[in-house]
C-alpha positions in Angstrom: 409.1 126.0 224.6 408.3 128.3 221.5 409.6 125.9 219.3 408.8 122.6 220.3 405.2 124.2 219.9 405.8 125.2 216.7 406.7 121.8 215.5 403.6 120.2 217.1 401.8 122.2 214.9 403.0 121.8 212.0 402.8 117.7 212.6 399.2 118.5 212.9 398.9 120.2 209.5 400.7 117.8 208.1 398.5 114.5 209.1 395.6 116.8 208.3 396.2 117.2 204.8 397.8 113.4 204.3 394.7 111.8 205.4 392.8 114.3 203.1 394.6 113.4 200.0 394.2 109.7 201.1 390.4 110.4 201.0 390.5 112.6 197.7 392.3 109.2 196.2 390.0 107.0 197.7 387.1 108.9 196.0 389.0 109.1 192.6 389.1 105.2 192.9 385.5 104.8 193.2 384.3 107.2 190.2 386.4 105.2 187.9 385.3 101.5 189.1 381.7 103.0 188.5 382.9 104.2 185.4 384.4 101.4 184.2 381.4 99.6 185.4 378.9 102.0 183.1 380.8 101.5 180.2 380.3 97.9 180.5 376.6 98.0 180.7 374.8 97.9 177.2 373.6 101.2 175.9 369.6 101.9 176.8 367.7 101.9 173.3 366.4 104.8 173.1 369.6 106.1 172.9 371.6 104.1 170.5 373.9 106.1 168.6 373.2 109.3 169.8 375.0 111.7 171.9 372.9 112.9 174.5 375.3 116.0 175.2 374.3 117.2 171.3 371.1 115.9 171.6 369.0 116.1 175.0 365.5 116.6 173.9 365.5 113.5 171.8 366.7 111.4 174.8 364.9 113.3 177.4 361.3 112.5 175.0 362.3 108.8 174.2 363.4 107.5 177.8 361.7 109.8 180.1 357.9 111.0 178.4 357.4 107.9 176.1 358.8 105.0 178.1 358.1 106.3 181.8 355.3 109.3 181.2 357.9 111.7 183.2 356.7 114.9 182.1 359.1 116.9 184.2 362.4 118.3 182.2 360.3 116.6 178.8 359.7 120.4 177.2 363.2 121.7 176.4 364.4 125.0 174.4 365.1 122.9 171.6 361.6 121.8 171.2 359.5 123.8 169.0 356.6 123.6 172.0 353.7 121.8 173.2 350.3 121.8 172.4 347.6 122.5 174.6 346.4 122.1 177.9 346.0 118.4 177.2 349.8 117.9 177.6 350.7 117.0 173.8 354.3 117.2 173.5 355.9 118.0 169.9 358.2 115.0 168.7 361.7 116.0 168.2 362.9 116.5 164.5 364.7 114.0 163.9 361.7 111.4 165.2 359.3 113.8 162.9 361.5 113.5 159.9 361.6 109.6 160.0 357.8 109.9 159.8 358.0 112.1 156.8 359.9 109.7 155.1 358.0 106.7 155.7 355.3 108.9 154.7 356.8 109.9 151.5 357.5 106.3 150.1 354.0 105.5 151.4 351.4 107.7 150.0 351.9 108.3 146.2 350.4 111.7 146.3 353.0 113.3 148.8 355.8 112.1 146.6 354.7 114.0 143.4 352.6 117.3 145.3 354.0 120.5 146.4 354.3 119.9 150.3 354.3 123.0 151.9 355.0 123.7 155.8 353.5 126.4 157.7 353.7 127.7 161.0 350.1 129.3 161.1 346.7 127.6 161.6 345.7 128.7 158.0 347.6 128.7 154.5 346.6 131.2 151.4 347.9 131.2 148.1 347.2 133.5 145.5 346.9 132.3 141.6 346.6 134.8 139.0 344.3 134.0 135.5 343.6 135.9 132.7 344.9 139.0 131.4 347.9 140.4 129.4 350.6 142.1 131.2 352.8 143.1 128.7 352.9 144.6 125.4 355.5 145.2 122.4 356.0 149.0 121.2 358.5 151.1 119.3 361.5 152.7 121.3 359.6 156.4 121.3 355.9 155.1 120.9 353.4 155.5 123.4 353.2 152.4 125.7 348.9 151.2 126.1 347.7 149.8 129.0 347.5 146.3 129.8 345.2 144.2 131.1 345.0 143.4 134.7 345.6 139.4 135.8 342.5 138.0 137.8 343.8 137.2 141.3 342.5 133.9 142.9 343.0 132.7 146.3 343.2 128.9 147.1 342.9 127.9 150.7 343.1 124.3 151.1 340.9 122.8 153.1 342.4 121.3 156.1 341.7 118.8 159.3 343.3 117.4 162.1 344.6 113.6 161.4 345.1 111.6 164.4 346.5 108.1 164.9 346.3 106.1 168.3 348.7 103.2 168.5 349.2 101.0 171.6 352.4 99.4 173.6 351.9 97.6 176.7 353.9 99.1 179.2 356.3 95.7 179.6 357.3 96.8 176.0 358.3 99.9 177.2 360.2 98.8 180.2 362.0 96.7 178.0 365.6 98.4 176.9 366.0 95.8 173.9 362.4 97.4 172.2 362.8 100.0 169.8 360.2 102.4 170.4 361.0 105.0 168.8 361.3 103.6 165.3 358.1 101.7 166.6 356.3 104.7 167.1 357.3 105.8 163.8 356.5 103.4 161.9 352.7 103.2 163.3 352.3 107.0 163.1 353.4 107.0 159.4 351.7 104.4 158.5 348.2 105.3 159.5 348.8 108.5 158.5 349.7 107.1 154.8 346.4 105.4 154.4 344.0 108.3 155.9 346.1 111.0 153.6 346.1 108.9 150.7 342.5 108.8 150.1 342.0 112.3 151.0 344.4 113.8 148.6 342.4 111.5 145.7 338.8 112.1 146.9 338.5 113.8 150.1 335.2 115.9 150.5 337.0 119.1 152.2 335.1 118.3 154.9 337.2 118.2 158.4 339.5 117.1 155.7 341.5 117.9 152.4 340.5 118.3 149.2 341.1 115.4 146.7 341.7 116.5 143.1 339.1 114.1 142.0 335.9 115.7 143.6 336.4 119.0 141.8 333.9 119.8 138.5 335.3 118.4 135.4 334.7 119.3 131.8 336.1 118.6 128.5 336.7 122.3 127.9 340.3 123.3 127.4 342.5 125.9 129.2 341.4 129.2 128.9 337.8 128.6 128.4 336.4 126.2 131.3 335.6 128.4 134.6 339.1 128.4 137.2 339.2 125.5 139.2 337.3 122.5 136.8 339.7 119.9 135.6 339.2 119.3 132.3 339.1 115.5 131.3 339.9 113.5 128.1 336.8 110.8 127.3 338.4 107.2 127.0 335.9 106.8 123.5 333.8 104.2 125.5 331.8 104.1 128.2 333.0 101.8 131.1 336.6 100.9 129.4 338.9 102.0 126.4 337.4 102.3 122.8 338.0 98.8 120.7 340.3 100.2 118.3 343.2 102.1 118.9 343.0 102.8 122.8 346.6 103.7 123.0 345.6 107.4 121.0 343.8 108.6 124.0 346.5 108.4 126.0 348.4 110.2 123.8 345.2 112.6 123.5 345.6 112.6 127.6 349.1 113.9 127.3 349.1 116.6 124.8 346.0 117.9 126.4 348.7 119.3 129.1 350.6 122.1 128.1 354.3 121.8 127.2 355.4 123.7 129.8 353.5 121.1 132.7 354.6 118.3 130.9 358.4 118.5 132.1 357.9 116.6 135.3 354.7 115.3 134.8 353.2 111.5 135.7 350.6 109.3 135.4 348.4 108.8 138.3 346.6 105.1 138.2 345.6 101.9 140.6 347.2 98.4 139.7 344.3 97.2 137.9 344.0 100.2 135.8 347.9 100.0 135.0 347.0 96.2 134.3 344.8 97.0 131.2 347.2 99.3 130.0 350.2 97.3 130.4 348.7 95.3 127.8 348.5 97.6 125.2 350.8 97.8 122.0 351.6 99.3 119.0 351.0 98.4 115.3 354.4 97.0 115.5 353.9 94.6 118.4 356.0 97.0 121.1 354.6 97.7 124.0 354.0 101.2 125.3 355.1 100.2 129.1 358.4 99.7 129.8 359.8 98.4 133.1 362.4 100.2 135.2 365.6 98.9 134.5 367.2 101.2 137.1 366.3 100.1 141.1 364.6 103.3 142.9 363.7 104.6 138.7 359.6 104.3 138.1 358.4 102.6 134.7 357.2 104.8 132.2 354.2 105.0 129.6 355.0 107.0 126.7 358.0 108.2 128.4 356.5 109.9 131.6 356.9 107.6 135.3 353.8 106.2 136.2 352.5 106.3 139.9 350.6 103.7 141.4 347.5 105.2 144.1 345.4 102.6 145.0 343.2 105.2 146.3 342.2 106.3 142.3 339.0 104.3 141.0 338.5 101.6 139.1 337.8 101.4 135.4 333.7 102.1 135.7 331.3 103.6 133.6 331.9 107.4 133.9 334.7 106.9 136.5 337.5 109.3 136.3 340.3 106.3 136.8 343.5 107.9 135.1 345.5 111.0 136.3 348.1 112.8 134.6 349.5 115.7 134.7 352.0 117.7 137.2 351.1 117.2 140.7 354.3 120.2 141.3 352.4 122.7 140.1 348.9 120.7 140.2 348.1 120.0 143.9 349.2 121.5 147.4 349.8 120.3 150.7 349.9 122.2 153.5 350.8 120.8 157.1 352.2 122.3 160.3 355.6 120.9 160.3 355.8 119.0 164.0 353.7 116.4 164.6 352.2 116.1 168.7 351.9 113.5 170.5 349.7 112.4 173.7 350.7 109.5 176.1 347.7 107.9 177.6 348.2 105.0 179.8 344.8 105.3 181.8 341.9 104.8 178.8 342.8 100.7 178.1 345.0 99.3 180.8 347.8 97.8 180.6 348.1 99.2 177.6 349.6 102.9 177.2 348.2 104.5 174.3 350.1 107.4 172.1 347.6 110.0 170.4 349.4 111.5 167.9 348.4 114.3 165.7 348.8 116.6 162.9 347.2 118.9 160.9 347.4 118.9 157.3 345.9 120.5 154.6 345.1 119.8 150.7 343.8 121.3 147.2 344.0 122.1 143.4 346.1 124.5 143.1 346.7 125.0 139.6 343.8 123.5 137.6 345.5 123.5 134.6 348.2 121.1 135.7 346.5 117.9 136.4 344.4 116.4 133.0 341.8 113.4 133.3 340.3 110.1 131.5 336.6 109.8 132.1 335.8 106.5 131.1 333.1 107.4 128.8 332.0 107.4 125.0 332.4 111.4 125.2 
């Protein structure tokens, strides 16, 4: 009797753990038909190329808080935080950096100035001027005192510059649109345009600093006050001077010191560089030459000439030509993420994205950027 129980038993066990290794197949069948079926599906947009195991944030920002306004499991360790209570998030880096670029080949000035990213709400640079800090003397002779550099601190003035493009939300529900080099590409270009014409002429105001709306006088280095730009007349007033008006652009360039020259350019609009495009010497060669290299800038008199459409025109007085070493010359200062704000209630059915950033700009070495005043002196 024993036995025969023992064996009924062990029948039982054994049915028990057939039927569940007939359901832990059955299961193992399903995952890979939905598998199968996944991998047959085309890949969402927003993630095209991009492994969301290496690279969450930018998936989680692009499908769930700019498509669908999910907020939840949107601010990630990897993000470098949001903004205020008005529930900005920060793009992710690699979104930021595609505006930077666009950016870049955009606005002239950014190309050629010291860009310089902070984490703080305020930048400060200190620029020494004046005094002699060393001395010669014999190897037992008494050393004298020098004199002490004047320090000077430059704190570009900065704003906050927003842009505020729109999708309709069937754009965004649409897997085949591209929004995030969309976005980009609005962000950067509205940015370009606004920071263009502040870096030129900006007031300070709310805003940067353009080099063009400091004092200028013809004084040279050394003598005019720190921060005045010192300026090369053009030898008439309202255009060049009718003979010769090829020397003061050669006046222009050596009034920058040797040392700024390496790496130096030529700051001009199209119809200014269309006057001087004309020009040539005595022996009928012209002073521009084209690029000959694609992605290589022309050159006048050897240095690359950039084209701002934000510098004046040729005008009685005007200050229309730039050279000089923007490097050294001008700063930038920005906070390096760029925030954004979804907004799909202000203009239905429209869903507008507030982004902003704040970015600062001034002189910072007034002795590296020269100018033509289009005047008689």
């Amino acid at each position: 009797m024993i036995e025969v129980k023992a064996d009924g038993l062990e029948g039982a066990f054994d049915a028990v753990l057939q039927e569940e290794r007939i359901a832990a197949l059955e299961a193992d069948i399903v995952a890979m038909k939905s598998q199968a079926i996944v991998a047959q599906r085309p890949v969402l947009d927003g993630v095209k190329g991009v492994d969301t195991a290496a690279d969450p944030a930018r998936t989680a920002f692009v499908e769930r808080y700019l498509r669908r306004g999910l907020e939840a499991g949107v601010e990630l360790k990897s993000f470098s935080g949001a903004t205020d209570a008005a529930g900005g998030y920060a793009v992710p880096r690699e979104i930021d950096q595609m505006i930077d670029a666009a950016l870049k080949s955009v606005s002239p000035i950014r190309a050629i100035a010291n860009v310089v990213r902070t984490g703080s709400a305020g930048y400060r640079k200190l620029v020494t001027s004046g005094g002699t800090v060393s001395g010669w003397a014999s190897e037992t002779g008494a050393r004298a005192e020098t004199a002490t550099p004047t320090f000077n601190e430059i704190a570009p003035p900065r704003g906050e510059l927003f842009a505020n493009p729109a999708a309709s939300q069937a754009m965004l529900d649409d897997a085949q649109f591209d929004v995030e080099s969309w976005l980009a590409d609005e962000i950067a270009r509205e940015f370009a345009r606004a920071e263009g014409a502040a870096f030129v002429s900006g007031n300070g105001t709310n805003k940067p600093k353009g080099f063009l709306t400091y004092t200028t006088t013809n004084e040279a280095d050394g003598v005019r006050a720190f921060g005045s730009l010192q300026y090369v007349a053009s030898g008439a007033s309202g255009g060049f001077a009718a003979s010769n008006p090829q020397d003061r652009l050669i006046d222009l360039v050596q009034a920058l010191r040797a040392p700024y020259r390496q790496g130096a350019s030529f700051v001009m609009n199209s119809a200014t560089l269309a006057r001087i495009r004309k020009f040539k010497t005595s022996d009928g060669a012209f002073l521009w030459q084209p690029s000959l290299a694609a992605g290589q800038p022309a050159t006048l008199l050897g240095y690359p000439v950039v084209e701002a459409e934000d510098m004046p025109d040729v005008a009685a007085d005007s200050l229309s030509i730039a050279f000089g070493n923007f490097a050294h010359g001008y700063v930038i200062a920005e906070r390096s993420e760029t925030s954004i704000l979804r907004d799909p209630f202000s203009n239905k059915p429209f869903v507008h994205f507030y982004a902003v950033k704040r970015i600062g700009g001034a002189v910072a070495n007034s002795e590296a950027i020269k100018l033509m005043k289009f005047a008689a002196s």
